[in-house]
Phi, psi and omega in degrees: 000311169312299204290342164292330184285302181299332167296333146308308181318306175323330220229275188322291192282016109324303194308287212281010150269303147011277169313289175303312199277359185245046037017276224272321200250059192284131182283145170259181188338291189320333193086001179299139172294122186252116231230105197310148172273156186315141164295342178290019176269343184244041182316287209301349175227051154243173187272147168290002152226059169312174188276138121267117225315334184308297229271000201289321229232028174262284176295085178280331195284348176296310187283122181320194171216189173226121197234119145345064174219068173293336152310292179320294234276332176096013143292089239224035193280109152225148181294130154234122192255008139095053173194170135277353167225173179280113181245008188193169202277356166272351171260323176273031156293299195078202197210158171255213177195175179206120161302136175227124160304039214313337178222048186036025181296330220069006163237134195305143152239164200240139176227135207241158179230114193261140161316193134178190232257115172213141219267156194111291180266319188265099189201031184258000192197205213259139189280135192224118179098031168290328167257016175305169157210167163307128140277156195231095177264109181294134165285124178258008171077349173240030164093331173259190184231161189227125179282103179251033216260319182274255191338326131327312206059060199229042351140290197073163177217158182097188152286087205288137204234242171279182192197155177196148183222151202211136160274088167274326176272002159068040153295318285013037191217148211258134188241149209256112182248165186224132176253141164234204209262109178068025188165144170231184167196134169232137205240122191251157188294108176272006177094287219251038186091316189258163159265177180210134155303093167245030182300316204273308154321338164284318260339089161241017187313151152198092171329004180235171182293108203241124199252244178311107200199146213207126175267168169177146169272083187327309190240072151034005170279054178054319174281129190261124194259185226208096183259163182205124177291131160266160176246340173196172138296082176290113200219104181274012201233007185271176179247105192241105155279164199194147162329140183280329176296001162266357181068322176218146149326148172254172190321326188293354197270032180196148204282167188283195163201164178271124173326113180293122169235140170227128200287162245208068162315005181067012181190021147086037167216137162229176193241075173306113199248024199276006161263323201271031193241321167093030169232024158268050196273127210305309185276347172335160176212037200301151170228301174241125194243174190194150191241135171218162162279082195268345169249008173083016207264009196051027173247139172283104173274185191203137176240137203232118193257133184249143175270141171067012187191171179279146159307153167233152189228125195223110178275146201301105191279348178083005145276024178080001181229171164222179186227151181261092185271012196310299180313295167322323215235332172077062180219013161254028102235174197279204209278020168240022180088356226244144201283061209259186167286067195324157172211311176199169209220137179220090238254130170188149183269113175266008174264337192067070097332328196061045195218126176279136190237188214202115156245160175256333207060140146191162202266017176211305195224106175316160115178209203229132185257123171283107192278144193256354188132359174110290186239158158127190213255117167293168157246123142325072181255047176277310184303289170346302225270311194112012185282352178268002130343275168262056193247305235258344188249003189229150157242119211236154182236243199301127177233176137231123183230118192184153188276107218244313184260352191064042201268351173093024171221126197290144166233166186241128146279121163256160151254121201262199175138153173303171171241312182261346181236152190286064185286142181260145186224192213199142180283181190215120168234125218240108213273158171267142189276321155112005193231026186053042150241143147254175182238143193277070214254019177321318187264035219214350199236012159143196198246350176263025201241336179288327200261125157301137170202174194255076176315186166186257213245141197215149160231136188238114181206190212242092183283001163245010164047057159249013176054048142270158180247137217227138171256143138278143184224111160304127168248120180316096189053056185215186165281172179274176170209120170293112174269112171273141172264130165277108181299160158310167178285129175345130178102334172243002193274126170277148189286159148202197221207122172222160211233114151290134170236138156243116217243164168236336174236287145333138193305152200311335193256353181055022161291134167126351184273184178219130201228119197232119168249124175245156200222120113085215179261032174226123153259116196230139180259110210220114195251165203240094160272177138290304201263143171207043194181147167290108199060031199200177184206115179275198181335124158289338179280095197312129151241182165245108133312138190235358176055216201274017183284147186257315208203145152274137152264350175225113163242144174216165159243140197235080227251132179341324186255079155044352174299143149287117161213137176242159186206119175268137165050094202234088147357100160326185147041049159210158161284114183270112177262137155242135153283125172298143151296131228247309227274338203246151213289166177268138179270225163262329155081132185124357176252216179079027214244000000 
């Protein structure tokens, strides 16, 4: 028996060097070893005076910070998960927020989505949120906020998950859908401060634990149809056993469930169309979903990060349907084969390539998918890029991928927090080296990078419009906390460029375009999403960095109904409204690059 035991010992720590060594070499189907490309491959759109990770981590006084200032600003927002203490995998989801401009003024307002106390399901320890609600805070343009959430009516019910905003009837005015625990809403925008509940006149009702959910115009008639993940069958009266050190069941211990697409009818109605779309699949466990062009075809895909199971990456067929292509691609699980706890999924070209790449969230290792090009097999590059840095010690949610310095290379935030326990983690940000690696510069970007808290769903957009992009952070039964990015001192500061789009034959808000600014020798690539965030949705405005460029010299849009528009030599350091032109002809659209 000993000698069998050690020979077993022997054969596991074989398997688990193994393991590590296909972590660092990821492999494809074949087993040939896949060998991340070079940064020269993408000489013509890095700048010749790029960063070297050395240079990365010098100049700090070069670099914004991020400043605390939830106090100053008059938000006063805290998460109630309807309990005091955490008893269920429907209370440690948490909720997100979303900017909106809700009253055409030009400054971003805030909208936050909250638990409470609901009988029956929080109902294992003393209630807590009996009278939370969803807030809604008007940007007064001088750095605070005014809570309008009752005079509005956006209040909400239920258990409150995610948000996503949208102009689905192209008033010009951006209406709001909330996904919650057994019940959704969608509150369109009356033009006049207030909303209104039309979920059920709409019939976008949706009876299930419903998390992510993101508008986009799927079949491209201008009008934005409204897909929404669901995550699971959550039964708080079932009986499950589980580890006493998980506190609660986990997702496995409940069955999956399917995800909703609802079509746009053009008359303030929609139509679930989510079988004959071929995206109702039963077992799905989504948490966070996120829509990108990932192959350039000028069609919107959509990526669905599942807990505890493979992702789906489901391409746009241009017929009304999609195919789940995750596997093919290698982008329904990370780089050791493993089924882990997926949390939110974000499409952004971090090489500047002109190729949207995937980053994931996850409560054990993210990860950043390397797009190859529209087609062939992706690469799992978190280790390469250095980004398996901060994976394996954080439990991560609320993400971002956005140029934090402007410097013309998206870098990423993440947000930790426990998951079965209310553990407090300190957040993370990570710069892009501009040579397709990052760096760990958290500590470099303030004193609020020092503090713990138990994250969740974050939005990022720039709400004083000094074109640094500024964060919000949900706290799981905590305050929420307002992040200012504090530019460098005058004189150190990089130009940039953020874009209002207004579409006419495209849906009104232009998601869905694609956007190319060339500065000099830096090419940079940008897509127009609704959801960019865990359970949330930041800034609608594609913006840029632009380093030391003064101007674009080429902008261009590649608007949803196939127009091409270009616009030369584009003044830096402004906000830009583009109109589509409504007179010029439709191309075929994804090309042109």
């Amino acid at each position: 028996m000993n000698v069998r035991a050690r020979q077993i010992t022997m054969i596991l720590a074989t398997a688990t060097l193994l393991v590590v060594g296909l972590r660092v070499t990821a492999q494809d189907p074949a087993g040939t070893p896949a060998v991340r490309m070079p940064a020269s491959k993408h000489t013509a759109s890095v700048p010749s005076s790029k960063r070297d990770p050395e240079s990365q981590t010098g100049a700090a006084s070069s670099l914004p910070t991020f400043e605390d200032v939830t106090e100053k600003s008059g938000i006063n927002f805290r998460h109630s998960f309807g309990e005091q203490k955490l008893s269920s995998i429907m209370e440690a989801t948490g909720s997100g927020c979303a900017w909106i401009d809700y009253n055409n003024d030009g400054l971003l307002d805030l909208y936050v989505v909250s638990g409470r106390y609901v009988d029956g399901a929080t109902k294992f320890s003393k209630p807590d949120g009996a009278n939370a609600t969803n807030h809604l805070y008007r940007n007064n343009g001088d750095g605070t906020f005014t809570d309008v959430t009752e005079q509005a009516g956006v209040g909400g019910k239920g258990f409150g998950m995610g948000v996503t905003v949208g102009d689905y009837d192209n008033d010009g005015y951006e209406d709001i859908y909330v996904t919650n625990w057994n019940s959704s809403i969608l509150y369109h925008n009356n033009g006049n401060g207030t909303f209104t509940d039309v979920t059920a006149k709409a019939g976008v009702e949706n009876p299930h634990f419903g998390t992510g959910a993101t508008w986009l115009d799927y079949d491209r008639d201008g009008k934005l149809d409204l897909f929404v993940g669901n995550y699971l069958k959550f039964d708080p009266n079932a009986k499950r056993e589980f580890f006493s050190a998980d506190a609660f069941p986990g997702p496995l211990d409940y069955e999956g469930d399917a995800d909703r697409l609802f079509h746009n009818n053009g008359d303030g109605t929609f139509t679930d169309v989510s079988h004959k779309a071929g995206i109702d699949n039963p077992l799905g466990r989504a948490m966070g979903v996120t829509t990108g062009d990932f192959d350039n075809d000028g069609w919107p895909d959509i990526y669905i990060a599942n807990d505890t199971m493979d992702s789906y990456l489901y391409r746009n067929n241009h017929d009304g349907t999609f195919s789940n292509v995750a596997q093919d691609v290698n982008v329904a699980f990370g780089a050791n084969g493993e089924a882990t706890s997926a949390m939110n999924p974000i499409f952004g070209d971090y090489d500047n390539d002109g190729w949207q790449d995937i980053f994931v969230s996850d409560m054990r290792y993210h990860r950043l998918f390397h797009n190859p090009g529209g087609k062939g097999f992706w690469l799992d590059t978190t280790v390469e890029t250095g980004v398996a840095s901060v994976s394996g010690q954080y439990v991560a949610w609320g993400d971002g991928f956005f140029d934090f310095d402007n410097d013309g290379w998206k870098d990423l935030f993440i947000v930790n927090g426990g998951l079965h326990w209310l553990i407090p983690m300190e957040d993370s940000v990570l710069r892009n080296n501009g040579n397709s690696t990052f760096t760990d510069v958290s500590s470099q970007l303030g004193d609020y990078f020092k503090v713990k808290k138990v994250g969740r769903g974050a939005c990022f957009a720039d709400y004083d419009n000094d074109g640094y992009i500024d964060a919000f952070i949900v706290v799981l039964g905590g305050k929420g906390i307002l992040l200012h990015n504090n530019p460098p001192p005058v004189g150190m500061r990089n130009h940039w460029l953020t874009i209002k789009l207004i579409g006419t034959k495209s849906n009104r808000d232009g998601f869905g375009s694609r956007l190319e600014a060339i500065a000099g020798d830096l090419h940079q690539y940008s897509e127009a999403p609704a959801e960019n965030g865990y359970l949330s949705q930041g800034d609608p405005r594609p913006h840029f960095g632009l380093g030391k460029h003064t101007e674009v010299d080429k902008l261009i849009i590649h608007w949803p109904s196939g127009i091409a528009q270009e616009l030369d030599h584009v003044k830096a350091d402004q906000f830009l409204t583009v109109k589509e032109p409504s007179d010029a002809p439709a191309g075929t659209g994804g090309k042109g690059r």
